[in-house]
N, C-alpha and C positions, 0 to 999 in steps of 0.2 A: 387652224393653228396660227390664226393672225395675234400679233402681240408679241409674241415669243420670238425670244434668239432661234434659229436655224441653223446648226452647224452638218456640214457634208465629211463624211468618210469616205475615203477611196475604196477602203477594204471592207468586208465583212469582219475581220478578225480587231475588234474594238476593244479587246479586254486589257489593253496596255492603256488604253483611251481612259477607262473606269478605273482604272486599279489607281491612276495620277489625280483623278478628277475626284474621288470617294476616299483622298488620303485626308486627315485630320490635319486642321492647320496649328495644331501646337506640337504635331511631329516632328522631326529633323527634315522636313521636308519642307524649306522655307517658300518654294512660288507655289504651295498652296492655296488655292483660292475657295473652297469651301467653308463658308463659316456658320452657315444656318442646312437644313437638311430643305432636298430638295428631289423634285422629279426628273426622269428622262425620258424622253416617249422617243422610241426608234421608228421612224417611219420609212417607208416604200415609196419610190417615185416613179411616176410611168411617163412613156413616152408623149404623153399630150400634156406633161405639166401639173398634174393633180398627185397630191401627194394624199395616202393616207395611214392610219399610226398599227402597228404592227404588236409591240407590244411597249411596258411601261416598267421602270424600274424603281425604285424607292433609291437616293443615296444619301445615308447614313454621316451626321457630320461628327459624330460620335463623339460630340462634348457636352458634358455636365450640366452646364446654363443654355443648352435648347429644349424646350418643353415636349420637342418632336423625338429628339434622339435618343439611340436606348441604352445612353448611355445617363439620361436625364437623375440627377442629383434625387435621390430615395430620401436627401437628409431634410429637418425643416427649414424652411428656406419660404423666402416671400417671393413666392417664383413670378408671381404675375408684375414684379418690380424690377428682379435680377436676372430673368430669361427670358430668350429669346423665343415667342412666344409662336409663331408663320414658320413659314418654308420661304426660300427664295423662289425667285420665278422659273416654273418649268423649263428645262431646254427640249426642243425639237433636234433628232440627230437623225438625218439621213443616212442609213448605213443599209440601203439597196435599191439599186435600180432597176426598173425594168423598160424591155424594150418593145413592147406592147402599150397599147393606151386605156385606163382602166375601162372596168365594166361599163361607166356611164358613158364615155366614148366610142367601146369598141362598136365597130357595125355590126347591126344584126346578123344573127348564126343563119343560113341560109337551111326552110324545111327540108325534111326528107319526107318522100313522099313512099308511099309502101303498103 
């Protein structure tokens, strides 16, 4: 996940997180920051510092001139000139911790013998 913002959640319950961050920036919602559509990868962090991604979201910037968005202009248009043609750069969001150290760290499972 090198390259990419990191942002941490305290909580699990993220959906006020996405609802602000997946709002369209020509809504009444002026500190909007989405203007191209983009990814979010929620990842797990374990106690030895290895993060890994859990699951992935699509957000939607749901304007007209992104070639990604499904809100993309159906009309004719020189789209390869007036839209916006990428995604912004994925975000990484830590929204769980654990207090365990992953698989690759934990120590081996001691046999049973029987």
């Amino acid at each position: 996940m090198q390259g990419s913002n990191v942002w941490t959640l305290s909580s699990r319950r993220f959906q006020p997180f996405l609802a602000f961050y997946a709002s369209s920036p020509s809504s009444t919602n002026s500190h909007s920051t989405v203007e191209m559509c983009r990814s979010l990868t929620f990842i797990i962090e374990y106690s030895c510092g290895h993060r890994y991604p859990k699951d992935t979201q699509k957000v939607d910037c749901k304007s007209t001139n992104c070639k990604i968005s499904s809100l993309h202009s159906t009309a004719p248009h020189a789209c390869l000139t007036t839209c916006k043609q990428g995604r912004e750069p994925p975000v990484d969001i830590v929204n769980e911790t654990s207090t365990v150290p992953c698989a690759s760290c934990a120590p081996p499972m001691p046999r049973r013998r029987g």
